[in-house]
Steps between C-alpha positions, in 0.01 A plus 500: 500500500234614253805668278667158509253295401447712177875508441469123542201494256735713257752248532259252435366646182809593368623154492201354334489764237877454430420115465533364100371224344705211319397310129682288305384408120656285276426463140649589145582779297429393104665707236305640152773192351329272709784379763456528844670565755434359914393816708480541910385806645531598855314797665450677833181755509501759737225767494497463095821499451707178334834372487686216536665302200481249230693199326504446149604139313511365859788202496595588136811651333398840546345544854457821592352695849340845444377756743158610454344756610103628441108536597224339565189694490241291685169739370588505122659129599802574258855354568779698339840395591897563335787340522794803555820312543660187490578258832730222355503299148683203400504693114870523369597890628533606108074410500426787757242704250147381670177544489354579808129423499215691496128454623188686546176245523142463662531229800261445769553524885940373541320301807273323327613487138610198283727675327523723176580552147538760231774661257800621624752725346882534609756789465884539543662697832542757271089476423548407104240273446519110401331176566103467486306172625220370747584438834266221677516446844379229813463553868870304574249355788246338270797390296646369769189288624439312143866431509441349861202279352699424160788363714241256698369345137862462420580309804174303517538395146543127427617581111824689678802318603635558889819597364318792245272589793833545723661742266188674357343820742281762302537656851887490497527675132257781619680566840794576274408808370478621847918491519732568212677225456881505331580132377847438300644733321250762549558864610253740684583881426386627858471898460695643803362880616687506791857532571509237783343136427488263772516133349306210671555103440346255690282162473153591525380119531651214667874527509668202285887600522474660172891691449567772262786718413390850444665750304510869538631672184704199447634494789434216752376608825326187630636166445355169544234671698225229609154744472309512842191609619629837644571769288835578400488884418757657265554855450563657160568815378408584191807674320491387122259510261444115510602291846409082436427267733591129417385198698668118380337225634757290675241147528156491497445415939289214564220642271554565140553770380700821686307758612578804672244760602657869421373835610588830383424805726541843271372735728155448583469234225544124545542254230479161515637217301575184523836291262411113406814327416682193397830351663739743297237752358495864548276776506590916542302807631612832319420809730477765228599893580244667478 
């Protein structure tokens, strides 16, 4: 008995050592031109150790998901963290030279701190240098809280219509950059590392009969396909340098506009994203060779 109860006490510590910690920041990255660009980090600390990912110009033209990897030295308090390759980005496939971001900063206690701040520098996957900047950073749960109290002036104000305060939500617009989100026209380069892809679509909130054909390669292989909340799982293998994914929105359901909640497993990563359409519109998802 005593030699299982300290195997069970192993056990025990072995778990809670192999425990990590989760914090999101959001914030900015400004340019020496002066433009800036929306920034979300995402990290898990285990024993030191960082990683996780971030999302730069959440929502805009150029998305783009990195994965980071780093430190966090909790005696010297410094953060160091780099981004090493690239997730998914809505940037044209001719645009693939980026800067992958670079930090080393003081910052207090991850637990406790507000967030952080200092210059950054960026390099090429082939480690030529290029962009410089700041980066400045929030706890995404104190950003979250004054959006919480900026939504109840907004609803409790007498100088805002009913009709404004019915399509305005500071809350909405932030949980946005939690989800990519493809809207008309728009393409998301998704960077495939495995051979085998297993594609996911599904409604994710209440389901409103929205109907989309989807497109494999130009081919049709669902038609008129009313979006549920089950998962419909498709297999692809990846064969070509470039395989697309195209979803039409048939109608728009009972609530405006079409959405359809799509995962990609590749591997032991899953993406999620999210198309927003119009009767008629359409929206791809390139998985790119890599």
């Amino acid at each position: 008995m005593k030699y299982l109860s300290l195997f069970i006490l192993f056990l025990a510590c072995s778990n809670a050592s192999a425990q990590s910690d989760s914090y999101e920041y959001l914030g900015v990255l400004k340019l020496n031109d002066s433009s800036f660009i929306q920034y979300k980090l995402a990290l898990e600390e285990n024993d030191g150790v960082l990683q996780g990912y971030s999302i730069a110009d959440s929502g805009g033209k150029h998305e783009t998901k990195s994965n980071i990897r780093g430190t966090y030295d909790d005696k010297a308090n410094e953060l160091s963290f780099k981004e090493y390759n690239i997730v998914y980005t809505k940037s044209p496939i001719t645009e693939l030279d980026f800067c992958l971001v670079h930090f080393t900063g003081r910052m207090r206690k991850l637990d406790i701190d507000k967030g952080f701040s200092g210059d950054f520098t960026s390099a090429y996957q082939d480690g030529v240098p290029c962009l410089k900047g700041e980066i400045i950073m929030s706890s995404a749960l104190q950003v979250q809280d004054r959006i919480a109290s900026l939504d109840k002036k907004i609803q409790k104000s007498r100088k805002i219509t009913d009709d404004v305060k019915k399509k305005v939500s500071v809350k909405r617009t932030i949980d946005t950059l939690t989800m990519s989100v493809v809207k008309k026209g728009e393409n998301l380069n998704v960077f495939a590392r495995s051979k085998k892809i297993i594609v996911s679509i599904y409604d994710s909130g209440k389901v409103d009969n929205d109907r989309i054909n989807l497109y494999l390669d130009g081919e049709l292989i669902l038609e008129d396909y009313a979006i549920e909340k089950d998962k419909r799982e498709i297999p692809i293998e990846i064969t070509k340098d470039f395989t697309v994914i195209k979803v039409v929105a048939l109608n728009e359901g009972t609530s405006s506009p079409n959405t359809v909640k799509v995962e990609i497993l590749d591997g032991m990563d899953l993406i999620t994203t999210r198309t927003s359409l119009k009767e008629g519109e359409s929206a791809a998802l390139t998985l790119v060779k890599e």
